[in-house]
C-alpha positions as CSV (number, residue, x, y, z in Angstrom):
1,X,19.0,-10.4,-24.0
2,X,17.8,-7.3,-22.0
3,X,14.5,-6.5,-20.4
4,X,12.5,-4.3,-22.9
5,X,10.9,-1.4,-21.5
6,X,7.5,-1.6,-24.3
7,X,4.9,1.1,-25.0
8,X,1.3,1.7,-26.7
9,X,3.4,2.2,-29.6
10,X,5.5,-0.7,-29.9
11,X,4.0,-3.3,-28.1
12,X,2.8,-5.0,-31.6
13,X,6.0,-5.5,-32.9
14,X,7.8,-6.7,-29.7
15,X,5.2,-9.4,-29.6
16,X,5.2,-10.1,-33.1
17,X,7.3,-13.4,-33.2
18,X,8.3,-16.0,-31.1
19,X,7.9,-16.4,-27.7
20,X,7.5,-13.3,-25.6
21,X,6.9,-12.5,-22.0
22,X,4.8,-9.3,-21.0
23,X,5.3,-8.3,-17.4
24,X,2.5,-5.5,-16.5
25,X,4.1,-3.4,-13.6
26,X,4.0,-0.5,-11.8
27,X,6.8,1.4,-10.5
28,X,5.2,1.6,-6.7
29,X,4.2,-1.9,-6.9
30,X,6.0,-4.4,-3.8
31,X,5.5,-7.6,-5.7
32,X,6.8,-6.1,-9.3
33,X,9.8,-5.0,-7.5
34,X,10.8,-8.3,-6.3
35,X,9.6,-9.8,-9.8
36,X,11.5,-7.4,-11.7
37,X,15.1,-9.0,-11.2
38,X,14.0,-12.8,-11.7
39,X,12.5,-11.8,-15.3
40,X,15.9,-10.1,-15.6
41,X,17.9,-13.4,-15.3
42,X,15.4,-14.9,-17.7
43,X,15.8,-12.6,-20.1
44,X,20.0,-13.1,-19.9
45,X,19.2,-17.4,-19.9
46,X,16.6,-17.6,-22.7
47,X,17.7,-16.7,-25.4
48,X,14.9,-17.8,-27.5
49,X,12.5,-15.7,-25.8
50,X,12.1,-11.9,-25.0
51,X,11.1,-10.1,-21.7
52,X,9.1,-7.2,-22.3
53,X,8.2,-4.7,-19.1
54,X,5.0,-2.6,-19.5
55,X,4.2,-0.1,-16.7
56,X,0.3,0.3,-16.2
57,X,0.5,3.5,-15.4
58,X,1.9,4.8,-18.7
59,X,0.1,2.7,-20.8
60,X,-3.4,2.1,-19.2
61,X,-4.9,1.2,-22.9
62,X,-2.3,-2.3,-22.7
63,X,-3.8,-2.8,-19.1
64,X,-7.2,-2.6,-20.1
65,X,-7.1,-4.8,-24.0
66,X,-5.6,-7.2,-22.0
67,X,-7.8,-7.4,-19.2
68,X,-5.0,-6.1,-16.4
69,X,-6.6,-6.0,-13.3
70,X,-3.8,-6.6,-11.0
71,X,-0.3,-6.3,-11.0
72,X,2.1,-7.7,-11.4
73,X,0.7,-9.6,-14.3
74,X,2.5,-11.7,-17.0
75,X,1.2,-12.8,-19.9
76,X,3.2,-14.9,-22.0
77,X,2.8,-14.3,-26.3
78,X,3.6,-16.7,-29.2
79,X,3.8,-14.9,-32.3
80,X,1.3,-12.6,-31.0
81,X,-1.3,-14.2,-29.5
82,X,-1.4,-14.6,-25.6
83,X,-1.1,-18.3,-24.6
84,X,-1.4,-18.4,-21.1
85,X,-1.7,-15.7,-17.9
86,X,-0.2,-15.4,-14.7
87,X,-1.3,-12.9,-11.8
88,X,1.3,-12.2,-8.9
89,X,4.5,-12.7,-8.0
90,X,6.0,-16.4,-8.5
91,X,9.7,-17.5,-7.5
92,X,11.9,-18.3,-10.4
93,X,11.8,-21.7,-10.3
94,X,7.8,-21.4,-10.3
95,X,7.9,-19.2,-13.2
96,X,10.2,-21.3,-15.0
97,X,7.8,-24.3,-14.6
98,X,5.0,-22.1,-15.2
99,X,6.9,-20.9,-18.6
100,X,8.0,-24.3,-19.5
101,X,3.4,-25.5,-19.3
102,X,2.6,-23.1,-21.4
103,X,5.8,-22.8,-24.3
């Protein structure tokens, strides 16, 4: 599965079901560049999970209900609800392991 690019808009629904990880980014941002392609082969091995990209900058509201301070910032959903929180950039296998705690 692709990286979804998310909104105010949709946000709901891409978190609606299952497992879902929210990566809050900004386009400027050092550390949500080098995350960018290791949620990318996530996305493409987990097929039972979605990767969802929100940019801070267009959708400040998302930052701020989720209590975005810094970025990046991942928060990973299950059917909905946020389950666990990660701030800053983590190495794949770190965020695998960190994914794997908290699924």
């Amino acid at each position: 599965m692709n990286v979804i690019i998310g909104n105010e808009e949709n946000f709901s629904s891409l978190i609606a079901e299952e497992f879902t990880i929210v990566d809050f980014f900004a386009t400027w941002c050092g550390p949500c560049k080098m995350l960018s392609p290791i949620l990318e082969e996530i996305a493409n091995d987990r097929s039972e999970m979605k990767v969802v990209k929100i940019d801070v900058d267009e959708n400040p509201n998302l930052a701020k209900t989720y209590g975005v301070m810094s970025i990046p910032t991942i928060i990973l959903f299950h059917n909905g609800q946020p389950v666990a929180t990660n701030v800053g950039y983590l190495p794949k296998a770190q965020l695998e392991e960190w994914i794997l705690e908290n699924k």
